[in-house]
C-alpha positions as CSV (number, residue, x, y, z in Angstrom):
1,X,140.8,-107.9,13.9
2,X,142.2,-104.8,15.2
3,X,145.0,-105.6,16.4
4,X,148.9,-103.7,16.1
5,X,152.3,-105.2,14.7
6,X,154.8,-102.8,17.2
7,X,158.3,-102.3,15.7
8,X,161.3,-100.7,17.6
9,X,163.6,-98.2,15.6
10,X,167.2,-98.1,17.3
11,X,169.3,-95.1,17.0
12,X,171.0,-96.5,13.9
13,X,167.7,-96.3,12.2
14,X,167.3,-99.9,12.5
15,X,164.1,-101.5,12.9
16,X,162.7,-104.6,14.1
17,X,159.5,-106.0,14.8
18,X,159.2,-106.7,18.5
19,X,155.5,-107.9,19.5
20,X,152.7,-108.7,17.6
21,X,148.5,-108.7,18.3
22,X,148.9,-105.5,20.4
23,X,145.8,-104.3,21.6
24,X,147.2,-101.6,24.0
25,X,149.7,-99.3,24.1
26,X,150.3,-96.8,27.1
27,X,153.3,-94.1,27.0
28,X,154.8,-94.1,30.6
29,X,156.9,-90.9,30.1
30,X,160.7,-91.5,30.9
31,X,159.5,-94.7,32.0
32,X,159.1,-96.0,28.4
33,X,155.9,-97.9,27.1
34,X,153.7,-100.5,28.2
35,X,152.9,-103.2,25.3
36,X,149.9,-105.6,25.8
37,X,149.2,-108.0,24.1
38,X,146.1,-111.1,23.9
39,X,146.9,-113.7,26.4
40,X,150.3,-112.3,27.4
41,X,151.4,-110.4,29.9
42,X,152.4,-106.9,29.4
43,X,155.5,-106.0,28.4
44,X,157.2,-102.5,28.7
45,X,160.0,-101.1,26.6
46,X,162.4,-98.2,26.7
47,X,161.1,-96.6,23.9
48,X,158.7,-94.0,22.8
49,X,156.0,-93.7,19.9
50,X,157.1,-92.5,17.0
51,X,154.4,-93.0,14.4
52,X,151.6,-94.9,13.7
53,X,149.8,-96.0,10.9
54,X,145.8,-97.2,11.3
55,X,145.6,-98.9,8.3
56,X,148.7,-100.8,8.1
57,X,148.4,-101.9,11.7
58,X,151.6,-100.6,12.5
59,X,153.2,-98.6,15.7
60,X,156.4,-97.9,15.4
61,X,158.5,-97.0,18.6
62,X,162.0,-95.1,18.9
63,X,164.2,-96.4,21.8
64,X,165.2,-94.5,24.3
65,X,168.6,-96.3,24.9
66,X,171.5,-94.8,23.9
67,X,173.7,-98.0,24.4
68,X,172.7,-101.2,22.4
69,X,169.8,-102.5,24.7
70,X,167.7,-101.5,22.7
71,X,164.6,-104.2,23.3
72,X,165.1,-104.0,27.6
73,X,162.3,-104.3,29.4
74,X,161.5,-102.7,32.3
């Protein structure tokens, strides 16, 4: 399967995984980033990509908030 583990990196430089089985990720600018996932509905986060690594299945996003929200959805 091809599918992504997303993690969110706070401005701490903590991270924490926050969906898994991602199958599409779309940067909305200063909106943030849309997160969908199989047979859920999409999610979007105030973060941005930071990295991502194909064979570990792995995106990891950098928040956007500068307060401790770090996981809000839009």
């Amino acid at each position: 399967m091809c599918q992504a583990r997303v993690f969110i990196k706070d401005n701490k430089g903590i991270q924490e995984e926050i969906m898994k089985d991602v199958i599409l990720i779309e940067p909305l600018g200063d909106k943030g980033t849309r997160l969908q996932a199989m047979f859920e509905s999409p999610r979007v986060v105030n973060a941005r990509i930071k990295s991502i690594d194909l064979l570990k299945h792995q995106v990891i996003l950098e928040s956007l908030d500068t307060g401790n929200n770090k996981n809000a959805v839009c």
